[in-house]
C-alpha positions in Angstrom: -15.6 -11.4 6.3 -18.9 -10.2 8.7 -19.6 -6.7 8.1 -21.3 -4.4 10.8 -22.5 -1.1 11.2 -21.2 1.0 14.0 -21.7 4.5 15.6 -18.4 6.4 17.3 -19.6 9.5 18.9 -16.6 12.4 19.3 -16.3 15.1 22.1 -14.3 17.7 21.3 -15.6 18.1 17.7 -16.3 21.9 17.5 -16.7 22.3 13.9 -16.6 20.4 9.8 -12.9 19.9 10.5 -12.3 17.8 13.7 -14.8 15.6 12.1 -13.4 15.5 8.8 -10.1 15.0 10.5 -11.6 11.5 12.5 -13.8 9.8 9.4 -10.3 10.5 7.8 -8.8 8.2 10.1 -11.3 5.9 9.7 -11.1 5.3 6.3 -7.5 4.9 7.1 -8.6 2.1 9.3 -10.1 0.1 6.6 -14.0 2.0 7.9 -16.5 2.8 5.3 -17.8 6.3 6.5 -21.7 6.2 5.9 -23.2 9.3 7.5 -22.4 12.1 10.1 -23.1 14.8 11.8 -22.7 17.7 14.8 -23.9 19.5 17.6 -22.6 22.4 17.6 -23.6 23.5 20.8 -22.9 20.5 22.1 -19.4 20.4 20.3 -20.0 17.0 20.0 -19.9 15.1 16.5 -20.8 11.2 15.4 -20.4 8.8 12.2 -21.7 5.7 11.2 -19.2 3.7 9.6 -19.4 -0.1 8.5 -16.1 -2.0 9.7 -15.2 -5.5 10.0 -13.2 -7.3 12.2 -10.1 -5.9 11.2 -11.4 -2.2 11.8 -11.0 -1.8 15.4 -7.7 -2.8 16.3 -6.3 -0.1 14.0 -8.4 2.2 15.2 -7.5 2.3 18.8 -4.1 3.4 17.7 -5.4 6.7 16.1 -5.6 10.0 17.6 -9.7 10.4 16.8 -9.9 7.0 18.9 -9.2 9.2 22.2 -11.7 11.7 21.2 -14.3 8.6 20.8 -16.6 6.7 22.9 -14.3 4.0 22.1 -11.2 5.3 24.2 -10.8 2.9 26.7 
């Protein structure tokens, strides 16, 4: 299985929690959650996550997919 590295940047993300609350469905997704991080002022968040092919499909299903740059 091909592993890659993503980023998913998150609007919406106005503090620790939001973003705790989308690598949590990420990991739930199969994603291995490598780094992150806000702007506050922003209220903007992103994570790096490594995925493979299976990754993506679940993820569109989640709730933190509509807050992503992958919502389409």
């Amino acid at each position: 299985m091909i592993m890659k590295t993503i980023r998913i940047h998150f609007y919406e993300c106005e503090h620790e929690g939001d973003l705790g609350d989308y690598k949590e469905d990420i990991r739930s997704c199969g994603g291995k959650v490598l780094n992150s991080g806000l702007n506050y002022e922003a209220e903007t968040g992103w994570v790096d996550v490594e995925i493979d092919d299976t990754f993506m499909p679940k993820f569109k299903q989640t709730s933190a997919c509509g807050f992503s740059n992958y919502d389409s």
